[in-house]
C-alpha positions in Angstrom: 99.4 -40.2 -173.6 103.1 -39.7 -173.1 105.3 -37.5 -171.5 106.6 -34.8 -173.7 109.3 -32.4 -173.1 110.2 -29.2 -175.5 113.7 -28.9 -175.6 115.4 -26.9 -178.6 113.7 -27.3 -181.4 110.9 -30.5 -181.3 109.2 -32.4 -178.9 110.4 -35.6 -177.7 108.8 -38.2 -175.3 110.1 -39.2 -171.4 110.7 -42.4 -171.0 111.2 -42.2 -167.7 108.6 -44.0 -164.7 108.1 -41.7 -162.3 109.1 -43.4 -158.8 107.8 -41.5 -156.7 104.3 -42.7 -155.4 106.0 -46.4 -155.4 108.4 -45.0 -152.9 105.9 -43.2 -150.7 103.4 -46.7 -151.1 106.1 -48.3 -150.3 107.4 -46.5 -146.8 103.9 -46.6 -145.8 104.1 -50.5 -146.1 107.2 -50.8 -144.5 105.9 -48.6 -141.1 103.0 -51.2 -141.4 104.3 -54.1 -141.1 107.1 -52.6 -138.5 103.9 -51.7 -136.0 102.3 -55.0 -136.7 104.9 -56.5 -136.5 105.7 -55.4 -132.5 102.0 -55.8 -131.7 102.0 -59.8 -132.3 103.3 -62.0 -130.2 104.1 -65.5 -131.8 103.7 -68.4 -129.2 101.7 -66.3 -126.6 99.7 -68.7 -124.6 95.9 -67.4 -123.7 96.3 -68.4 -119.6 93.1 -68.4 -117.8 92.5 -65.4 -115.4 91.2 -66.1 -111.7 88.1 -64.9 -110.1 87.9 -63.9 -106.4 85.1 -66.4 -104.4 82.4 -64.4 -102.2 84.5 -66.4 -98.6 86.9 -68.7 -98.2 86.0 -71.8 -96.3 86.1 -71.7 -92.4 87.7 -75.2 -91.7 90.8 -75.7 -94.5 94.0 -77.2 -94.4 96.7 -74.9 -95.6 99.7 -76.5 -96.9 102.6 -74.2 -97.1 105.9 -74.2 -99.6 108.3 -72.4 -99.0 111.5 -70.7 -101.3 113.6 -73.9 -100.6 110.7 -76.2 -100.6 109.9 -77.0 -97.4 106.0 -77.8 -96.3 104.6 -76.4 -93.1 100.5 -77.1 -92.3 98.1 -74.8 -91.2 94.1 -74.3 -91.1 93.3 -77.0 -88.9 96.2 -79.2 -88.8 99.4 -77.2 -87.5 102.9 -78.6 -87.9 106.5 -76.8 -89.2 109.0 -78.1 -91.6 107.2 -81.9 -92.2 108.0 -84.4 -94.9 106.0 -84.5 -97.9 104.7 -88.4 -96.6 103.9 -86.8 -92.9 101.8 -84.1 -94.7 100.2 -86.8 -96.9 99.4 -88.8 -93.7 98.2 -86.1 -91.4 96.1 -84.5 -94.4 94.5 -88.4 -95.0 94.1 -88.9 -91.2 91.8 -85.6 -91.3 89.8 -86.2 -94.5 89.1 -89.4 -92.8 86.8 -87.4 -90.1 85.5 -84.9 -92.9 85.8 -86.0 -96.4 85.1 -82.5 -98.3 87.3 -80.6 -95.9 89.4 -78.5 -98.8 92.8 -77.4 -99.0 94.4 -74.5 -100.0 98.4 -74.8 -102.0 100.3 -72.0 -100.7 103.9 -71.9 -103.0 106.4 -69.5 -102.7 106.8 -67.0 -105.6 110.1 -68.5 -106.7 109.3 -72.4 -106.3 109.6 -74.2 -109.4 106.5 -75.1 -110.8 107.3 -78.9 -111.1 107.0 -79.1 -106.9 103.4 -77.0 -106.9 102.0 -79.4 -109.8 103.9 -83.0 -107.8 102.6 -81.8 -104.6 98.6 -81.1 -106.0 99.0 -84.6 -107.8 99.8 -86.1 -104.5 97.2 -84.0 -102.4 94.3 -85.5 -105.4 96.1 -89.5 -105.0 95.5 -89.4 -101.3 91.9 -88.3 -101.4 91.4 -84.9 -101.3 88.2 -83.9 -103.5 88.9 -79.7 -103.4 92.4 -78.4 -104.2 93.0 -74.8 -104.2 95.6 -72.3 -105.0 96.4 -69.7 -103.0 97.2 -66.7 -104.9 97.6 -62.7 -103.9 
C-alpha cells in the first residue's frame, strides 16, 4: 500500500523511496570491508617457527659470520678471520676423523641472506651431513 499524505483538501500518494536503511546498510558495509580490509595481508608468506632441542651437541664446529662477512671457527676447530676455502678445508680435514660431527651457522643479524644460504650450500658440497642454524 502506498504512502499517503493529507494535504489541503485530498489525499495524494509519496512517490518518494525512503533512503534511509540503504544508507545505514550501506555504512555498515563500508566499516566492514575497511576492518577486513586491514586484517589481511596479501602475499604474507606462512614461515616455519623453530623449536628449541633438549641439548646442543658437545663436540660442534661453529662457523661464525660476521656484519662484514668474515668467517671465524669455533667448537672444536679454532681460527679468526679465514677464507671461505680454509674453513672448507679445515671443516673436511675434521669430518674426515668423525663424519657426523655437526655444525652450527652463526650469521650476523644484518648479513645478507645470499652469504648464509652460499655458505650452508658449501658446508652440505664438502660433506657435512648436520647443518644447523644458530638463532637467539
Amino acid at each position: 500500500m502506498p504512502a499517503t499524505a493529507s494535504r489541503g483538501r485530498g489525499r495524494r500518494t509519496i512517490n518518494e523511496i525512503n533512503m534511509v536503511p540503504f544508507i545505514d546498510v550501506m555504512l555498515v558495509l563500508l566499516i566492514i570491508f575497511m576492518v577486513t580490509a586491514t586484517v589481511i595481508t596479501p602475499g604474507a608468506i606462512n614461515v616455519p617457527t623453530a623449536g628449541k632441542s633438549q641439548k646442543a651437541p658437545d663436540k660442534r664446529i661453529d662457523v661464525l659470520i660476521n656484519h662484514e662477512g668474515e668467517l671465524s671457527l669455533g667448537g672444536e676447530l679454532s681460527a679468526k678471520n679465514v677464507s671461505e676455502g680454509e674453513a672448507i678445508d679445515q671443516i673436511k680435514a675434521a669430518l674426515a676423523k668423525n663424519p657426523d660431527l655437526p655444525v652450527m651457522l652463526a650469521a650476523d643479524n644484518e648479513l645478507r641472506y645470499q652469504q648464509v644460504v652460499t655458505m650452508m650450500r658449501k658446508l652440505r658440497e664438502a660433506g657435512v651431513q648436520r647443518v644447523g642454524l644458530s638463532v637467539k
